[in-house]
ZADO-1210 file (C-alpha; in nm, 4 decimals, padded with zeros to 6 digits):
<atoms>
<atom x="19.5128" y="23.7683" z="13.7784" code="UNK" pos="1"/>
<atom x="19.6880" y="23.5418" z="14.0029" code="UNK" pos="2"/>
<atom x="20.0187" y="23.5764" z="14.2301" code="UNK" pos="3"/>
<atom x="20.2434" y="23.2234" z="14.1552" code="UNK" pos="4"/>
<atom x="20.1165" y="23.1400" z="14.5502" code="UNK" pos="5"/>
<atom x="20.0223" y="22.7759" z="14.5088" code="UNK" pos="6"/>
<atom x="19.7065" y="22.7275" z="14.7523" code="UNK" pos="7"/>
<atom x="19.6552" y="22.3367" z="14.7112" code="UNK" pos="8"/>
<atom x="19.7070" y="22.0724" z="14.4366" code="UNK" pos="9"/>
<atom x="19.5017" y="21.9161" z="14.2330" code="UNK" pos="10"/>
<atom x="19.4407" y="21.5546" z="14.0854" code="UNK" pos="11"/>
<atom x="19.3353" y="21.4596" z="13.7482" code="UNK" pos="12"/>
<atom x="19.0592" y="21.2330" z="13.7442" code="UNK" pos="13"/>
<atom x="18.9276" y="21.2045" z="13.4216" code="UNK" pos="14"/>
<atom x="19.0665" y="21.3404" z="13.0588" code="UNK" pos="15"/>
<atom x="18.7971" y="21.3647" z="12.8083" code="UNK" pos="16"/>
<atom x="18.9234" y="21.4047" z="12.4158" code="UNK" pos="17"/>
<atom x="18.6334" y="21.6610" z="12.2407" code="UNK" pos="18"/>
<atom x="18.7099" y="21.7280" z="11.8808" code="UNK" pos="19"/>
<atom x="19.0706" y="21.9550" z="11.9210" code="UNK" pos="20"/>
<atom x="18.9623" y="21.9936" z="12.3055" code="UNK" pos="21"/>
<atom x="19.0244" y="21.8634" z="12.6008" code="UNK" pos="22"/>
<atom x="18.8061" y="21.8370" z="12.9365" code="UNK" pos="23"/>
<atom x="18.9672" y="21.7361" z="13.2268" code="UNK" pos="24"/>
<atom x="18.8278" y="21.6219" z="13.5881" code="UNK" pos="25"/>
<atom x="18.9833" y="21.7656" z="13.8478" code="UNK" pos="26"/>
<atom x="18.9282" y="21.6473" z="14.2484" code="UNK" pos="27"/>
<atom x="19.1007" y="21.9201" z="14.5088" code="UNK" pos="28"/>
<atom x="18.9874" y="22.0400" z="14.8616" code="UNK" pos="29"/>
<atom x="18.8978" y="22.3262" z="14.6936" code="UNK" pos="30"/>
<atom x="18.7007" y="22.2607" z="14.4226" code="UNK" pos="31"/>
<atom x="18.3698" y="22.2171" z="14.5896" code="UNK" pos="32"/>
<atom x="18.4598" y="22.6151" z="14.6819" code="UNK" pos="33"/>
<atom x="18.4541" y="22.7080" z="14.3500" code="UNK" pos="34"/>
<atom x="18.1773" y="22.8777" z="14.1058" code="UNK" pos="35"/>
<atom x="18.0848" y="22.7998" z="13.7715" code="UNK" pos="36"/>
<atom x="18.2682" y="23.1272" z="13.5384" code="UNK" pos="37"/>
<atom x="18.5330" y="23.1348" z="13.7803" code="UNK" pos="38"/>
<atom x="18.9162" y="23.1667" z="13.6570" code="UNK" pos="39"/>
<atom x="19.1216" y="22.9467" z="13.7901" code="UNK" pos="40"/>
<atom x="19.5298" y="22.8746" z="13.7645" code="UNK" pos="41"/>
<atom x="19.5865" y="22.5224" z="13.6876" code="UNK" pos="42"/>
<atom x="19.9787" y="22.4462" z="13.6879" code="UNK" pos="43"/>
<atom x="20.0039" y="22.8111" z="13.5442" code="UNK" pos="44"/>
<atom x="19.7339" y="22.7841" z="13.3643" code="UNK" pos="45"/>
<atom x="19.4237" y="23.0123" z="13.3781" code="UNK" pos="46"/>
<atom x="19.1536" y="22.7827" z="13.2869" code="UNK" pos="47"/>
<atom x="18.7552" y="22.8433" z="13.3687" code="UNK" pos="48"/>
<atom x="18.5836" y="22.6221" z="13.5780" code="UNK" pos="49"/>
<atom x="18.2771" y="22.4657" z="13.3928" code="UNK" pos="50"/>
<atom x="18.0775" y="22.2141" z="13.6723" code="UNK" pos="51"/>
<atom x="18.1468" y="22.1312" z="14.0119" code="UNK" pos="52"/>
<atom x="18.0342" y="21.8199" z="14.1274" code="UNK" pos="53"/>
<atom x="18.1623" y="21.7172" z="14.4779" code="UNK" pos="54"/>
<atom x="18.5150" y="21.7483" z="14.5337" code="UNK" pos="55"/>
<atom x="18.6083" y="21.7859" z="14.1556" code="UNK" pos="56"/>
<atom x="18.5174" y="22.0524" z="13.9253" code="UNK" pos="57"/>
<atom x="18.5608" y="22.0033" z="13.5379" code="UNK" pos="58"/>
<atom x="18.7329" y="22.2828" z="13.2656" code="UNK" pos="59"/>
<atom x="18.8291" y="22.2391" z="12.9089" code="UNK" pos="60"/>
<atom x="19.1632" y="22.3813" z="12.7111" code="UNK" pos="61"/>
<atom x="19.0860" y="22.4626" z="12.3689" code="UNK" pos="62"/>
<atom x="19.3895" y="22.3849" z="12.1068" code="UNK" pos="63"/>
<atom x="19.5816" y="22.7241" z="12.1105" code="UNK" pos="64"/>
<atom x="19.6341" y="22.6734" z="12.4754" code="UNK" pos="65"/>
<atom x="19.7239" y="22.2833" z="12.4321" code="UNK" pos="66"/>
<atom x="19.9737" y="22.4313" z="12.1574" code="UNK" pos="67"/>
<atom x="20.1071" y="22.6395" z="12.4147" code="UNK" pos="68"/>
<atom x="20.1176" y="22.4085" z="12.7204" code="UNK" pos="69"/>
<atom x="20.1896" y="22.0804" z="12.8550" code="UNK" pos="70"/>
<atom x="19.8264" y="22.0080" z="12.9163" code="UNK" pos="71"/>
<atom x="19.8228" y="21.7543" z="12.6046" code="UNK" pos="72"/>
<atom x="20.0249" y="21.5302" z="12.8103" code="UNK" pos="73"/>
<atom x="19.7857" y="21.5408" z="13.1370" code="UNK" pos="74"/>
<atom x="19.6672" y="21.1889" z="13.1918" code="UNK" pos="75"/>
<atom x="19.4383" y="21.0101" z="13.4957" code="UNK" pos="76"/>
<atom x="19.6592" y="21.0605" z="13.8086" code="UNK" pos="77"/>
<atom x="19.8689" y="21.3433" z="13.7972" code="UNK" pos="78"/>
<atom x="19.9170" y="21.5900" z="14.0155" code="UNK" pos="79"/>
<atom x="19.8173" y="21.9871" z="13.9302" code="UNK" pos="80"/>
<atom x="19.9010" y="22.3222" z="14.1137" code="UNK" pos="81"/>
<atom x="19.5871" y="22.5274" z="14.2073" code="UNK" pos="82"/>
<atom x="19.5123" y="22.8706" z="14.2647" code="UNK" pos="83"/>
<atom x="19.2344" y="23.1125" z="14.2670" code="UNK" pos="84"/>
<atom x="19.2632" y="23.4488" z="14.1347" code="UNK" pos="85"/>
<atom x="19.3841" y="23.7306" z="14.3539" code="UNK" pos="86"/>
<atom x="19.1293" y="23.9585" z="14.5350" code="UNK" pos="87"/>
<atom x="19.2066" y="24.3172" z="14.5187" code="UNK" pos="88"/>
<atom x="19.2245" y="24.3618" z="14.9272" code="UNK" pos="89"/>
<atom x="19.4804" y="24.0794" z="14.9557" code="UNK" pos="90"/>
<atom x="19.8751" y="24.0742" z="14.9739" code="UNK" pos="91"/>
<atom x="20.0882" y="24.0115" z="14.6829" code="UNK" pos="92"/>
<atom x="20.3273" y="23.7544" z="14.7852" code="UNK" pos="93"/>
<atom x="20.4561" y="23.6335" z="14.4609" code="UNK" pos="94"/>
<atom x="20.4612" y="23.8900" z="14.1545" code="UNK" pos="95"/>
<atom x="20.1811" y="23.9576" z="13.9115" code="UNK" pos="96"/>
<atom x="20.0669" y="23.6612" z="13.7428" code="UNK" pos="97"/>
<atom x="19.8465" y="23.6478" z="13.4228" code="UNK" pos="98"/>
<atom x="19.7560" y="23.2805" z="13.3650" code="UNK" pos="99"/>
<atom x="19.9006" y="23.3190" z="12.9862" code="UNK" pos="100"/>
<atom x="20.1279" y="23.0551" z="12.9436" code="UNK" pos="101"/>
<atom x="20.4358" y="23.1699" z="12.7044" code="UNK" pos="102"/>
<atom x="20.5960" y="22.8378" z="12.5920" code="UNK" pos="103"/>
<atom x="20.6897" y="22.5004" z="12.7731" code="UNK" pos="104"/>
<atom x="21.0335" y="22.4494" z="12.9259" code="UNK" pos="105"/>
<atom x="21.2122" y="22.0846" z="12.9979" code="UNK" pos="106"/>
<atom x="21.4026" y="22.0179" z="13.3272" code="UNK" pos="107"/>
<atom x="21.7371" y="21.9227" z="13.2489" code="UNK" pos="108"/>
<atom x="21.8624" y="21.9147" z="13.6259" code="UNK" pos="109"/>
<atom x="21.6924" y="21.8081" z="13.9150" code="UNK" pos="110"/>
<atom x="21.9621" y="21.7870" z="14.2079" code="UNK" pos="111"/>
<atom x="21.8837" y="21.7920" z="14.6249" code="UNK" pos="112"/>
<atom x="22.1090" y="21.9930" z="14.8157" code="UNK" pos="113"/>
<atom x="22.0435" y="21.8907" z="15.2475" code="UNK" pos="114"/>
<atom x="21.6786" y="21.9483" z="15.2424" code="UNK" pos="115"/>
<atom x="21.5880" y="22.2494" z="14.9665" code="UNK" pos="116"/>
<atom x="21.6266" y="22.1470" z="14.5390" code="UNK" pos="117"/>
<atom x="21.7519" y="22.3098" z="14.2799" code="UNK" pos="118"/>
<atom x="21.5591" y="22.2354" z="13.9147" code="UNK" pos="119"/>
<atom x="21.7412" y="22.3812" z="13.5932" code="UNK" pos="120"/>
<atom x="21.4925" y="22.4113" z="13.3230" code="UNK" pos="121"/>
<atom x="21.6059" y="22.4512" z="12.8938" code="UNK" pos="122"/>
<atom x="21.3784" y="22.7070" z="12.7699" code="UNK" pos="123"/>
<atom x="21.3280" y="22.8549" z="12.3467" code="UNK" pos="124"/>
<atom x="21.5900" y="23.0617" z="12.2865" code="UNK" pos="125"/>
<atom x="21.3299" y="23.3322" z="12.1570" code="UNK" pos="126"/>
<atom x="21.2557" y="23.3809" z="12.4972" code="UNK" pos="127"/>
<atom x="21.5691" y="23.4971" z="12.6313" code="UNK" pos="128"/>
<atom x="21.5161" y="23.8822" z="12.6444" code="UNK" pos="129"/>
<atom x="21.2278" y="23.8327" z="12.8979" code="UNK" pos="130"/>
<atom x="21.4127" y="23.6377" z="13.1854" code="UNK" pos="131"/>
<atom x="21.6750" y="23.8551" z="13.3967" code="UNK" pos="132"/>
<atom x="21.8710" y="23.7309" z="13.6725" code="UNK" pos="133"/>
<atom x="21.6880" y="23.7304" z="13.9891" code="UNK" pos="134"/>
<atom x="21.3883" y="23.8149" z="13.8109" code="UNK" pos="135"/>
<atom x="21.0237" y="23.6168" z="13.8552" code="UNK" pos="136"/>
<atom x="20.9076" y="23.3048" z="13.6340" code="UNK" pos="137"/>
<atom x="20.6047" y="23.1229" z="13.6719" code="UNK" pos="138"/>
<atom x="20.7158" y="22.7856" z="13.6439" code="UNK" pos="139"/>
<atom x="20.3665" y="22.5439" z="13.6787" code="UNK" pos="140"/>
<atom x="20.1810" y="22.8425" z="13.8092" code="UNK" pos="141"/>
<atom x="20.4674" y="22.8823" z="14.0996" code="UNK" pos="142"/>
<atom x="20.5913" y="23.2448" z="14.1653" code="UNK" pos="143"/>
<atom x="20.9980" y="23.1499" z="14.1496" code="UNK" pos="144"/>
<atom x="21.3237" y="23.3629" z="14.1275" code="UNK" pos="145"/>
<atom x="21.6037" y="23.2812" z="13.8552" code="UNK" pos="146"/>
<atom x="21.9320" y="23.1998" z="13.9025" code="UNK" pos="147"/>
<atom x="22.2306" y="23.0893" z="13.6837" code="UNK" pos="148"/>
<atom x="22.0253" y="23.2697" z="13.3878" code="UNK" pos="149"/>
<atom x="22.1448" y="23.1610" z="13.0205" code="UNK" pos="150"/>
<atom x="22.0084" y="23.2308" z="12.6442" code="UNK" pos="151"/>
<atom x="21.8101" y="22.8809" z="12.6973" code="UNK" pos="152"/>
<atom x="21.8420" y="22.8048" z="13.0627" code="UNK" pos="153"/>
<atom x="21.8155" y="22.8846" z="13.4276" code="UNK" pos="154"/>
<atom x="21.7612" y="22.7305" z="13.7433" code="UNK" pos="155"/>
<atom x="21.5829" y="22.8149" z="14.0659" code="UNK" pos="156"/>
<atom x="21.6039" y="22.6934" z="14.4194" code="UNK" pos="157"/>
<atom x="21.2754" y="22.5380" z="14.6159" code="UNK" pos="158"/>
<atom x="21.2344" y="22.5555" z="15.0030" code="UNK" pos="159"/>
<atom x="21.0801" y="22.2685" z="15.1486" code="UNK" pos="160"/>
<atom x="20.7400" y="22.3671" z="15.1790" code="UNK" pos="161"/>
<atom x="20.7358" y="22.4574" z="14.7907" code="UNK" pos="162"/>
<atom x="20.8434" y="22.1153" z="14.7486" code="UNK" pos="163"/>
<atom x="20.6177" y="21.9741" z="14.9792" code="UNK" pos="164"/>
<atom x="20.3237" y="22.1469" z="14.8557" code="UNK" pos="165"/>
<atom x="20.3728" y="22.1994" z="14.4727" code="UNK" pos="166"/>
<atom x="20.3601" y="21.9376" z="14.2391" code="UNK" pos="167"/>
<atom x="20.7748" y="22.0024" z="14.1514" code="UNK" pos="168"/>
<atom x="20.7913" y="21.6736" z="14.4142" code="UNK" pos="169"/>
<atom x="20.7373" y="21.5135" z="14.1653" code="UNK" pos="170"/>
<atom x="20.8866" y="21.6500" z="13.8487" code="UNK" pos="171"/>
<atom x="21.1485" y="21.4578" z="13.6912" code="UNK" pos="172"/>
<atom x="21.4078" y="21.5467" z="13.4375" code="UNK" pos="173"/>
<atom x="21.3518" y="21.5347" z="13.0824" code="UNK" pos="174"/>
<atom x="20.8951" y="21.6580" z="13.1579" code="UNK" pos="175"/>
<atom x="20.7934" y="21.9433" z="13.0773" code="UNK" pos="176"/>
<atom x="20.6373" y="22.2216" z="13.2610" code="UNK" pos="177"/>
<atom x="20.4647" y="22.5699" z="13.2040" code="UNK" pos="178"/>
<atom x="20.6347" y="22.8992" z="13.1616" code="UNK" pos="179"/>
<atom x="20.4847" y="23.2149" z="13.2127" code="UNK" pos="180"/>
<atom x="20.7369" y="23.5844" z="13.2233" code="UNK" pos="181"/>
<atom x="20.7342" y="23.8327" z="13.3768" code="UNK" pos="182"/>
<atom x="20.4303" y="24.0696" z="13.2212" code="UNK" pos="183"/>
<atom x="20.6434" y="24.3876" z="13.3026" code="UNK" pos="184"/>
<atom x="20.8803" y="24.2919" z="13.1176" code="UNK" pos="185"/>
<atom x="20.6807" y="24.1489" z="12.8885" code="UNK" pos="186"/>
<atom x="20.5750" y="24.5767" z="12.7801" code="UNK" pos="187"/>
<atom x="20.9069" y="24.6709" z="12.8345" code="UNK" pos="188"/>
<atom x="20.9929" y="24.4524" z="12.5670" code="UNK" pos="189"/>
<atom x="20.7143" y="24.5103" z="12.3176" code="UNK" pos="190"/>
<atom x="20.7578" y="24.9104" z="12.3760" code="UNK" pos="191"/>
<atom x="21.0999" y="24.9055" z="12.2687" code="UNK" pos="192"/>
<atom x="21.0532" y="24.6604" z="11.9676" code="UNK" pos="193"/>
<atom x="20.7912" y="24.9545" z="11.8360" code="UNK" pos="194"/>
<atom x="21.0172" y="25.2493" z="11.8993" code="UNK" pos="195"/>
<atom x="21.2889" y="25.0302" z="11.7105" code="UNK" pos="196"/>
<atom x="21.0247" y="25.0576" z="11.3818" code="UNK" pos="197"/>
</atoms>
């Protein structure tokens, strides 16, 4: 469980092609922190951490989640988001977070306004029922409110520090990134299909 509050970022050293797999070298100024078993968020995406050797660590996505993410298109020198799981006895500053990626959305809009961005993302149209506006998305593991909500877009607004300190700095238009919904609305939704049976 995780809360969308980026702690550091990530960068892909190595990409290693196993079969329908994928193992991927990460180096962060956390990584020599972390234990072998542990669950960790990588751009959204709750991945387990495998080795740790110096300042990287290593973790693999199997095919479902490469089906399901943008982590196919990873390669040597990009930039991840990073974040441990949640402890019980901490705040929750972003909203609940599962590490489940639901589908991949493509930014259509990247536009600075005096110092803070705005990023408009095109998202499946499936989707739609699960994004409100002013509700939370996890956009690349980032706890972020929507705005300008459609059937198969929204937008959302980034202070400087999330700029600064996520890897949206440097996200152009037409890349993907990860989508994760809100989980309670996520039930919501699933309750009322069954009562609709």
């Amino acid at each position: 469980m995780f809360t969308g509050i980026i702690e550091t970022m990530g960068l892909v050293k190595e990409v290693i092609s196993r079969g329908s797999n994928r193992t991927f070298w990460v180096e962060s100024s956390i990584s020599s922190q972390l234990k072998r078993d542990q669950s960790v968020s990588h751009s959204g995406v709750c991945l387990t951490i495998e080795e740790i050797k110096g300042n990287g660590h290593r973790v693999t996505a199997i095919e479902e989640t490469l089906q399901k993410t943008n982590l196919g298109d990873w390669k040597e020198g990009v930039f991840i988001n990073l974040e441990r799981c949640l402890k019980l006895n901490d705040r929750l500053d972003g909203h609940i977070v599962q590490g489940h990626v639901d589908t991949i959305a493509t930014c259509t809009r990247r536009k600075e306004k005096n110092g803070s961005w705005e990023f408009e993302f095109e998202f499946p149209g499936k989707f739609a029922p699960l994004l409100i506006e002013k509700g939370s998305v996890c956009v690349n593991g980032i706890s972020l409110t929507a705005f300008k909500v459609k059937k198969k877009k929204f937008t959302v607004a980034i202070i400087p520090y999330t700029f600064e300190n996520t890897n949206l700095q440097s996200l152009l238009e037409e890349e993907t990134v990860n989508l994760e919904f809100d989980m309670v609305g996520k039930y919501l939704l699933r309750r009322l299909s069954l009562k609709e049976k």
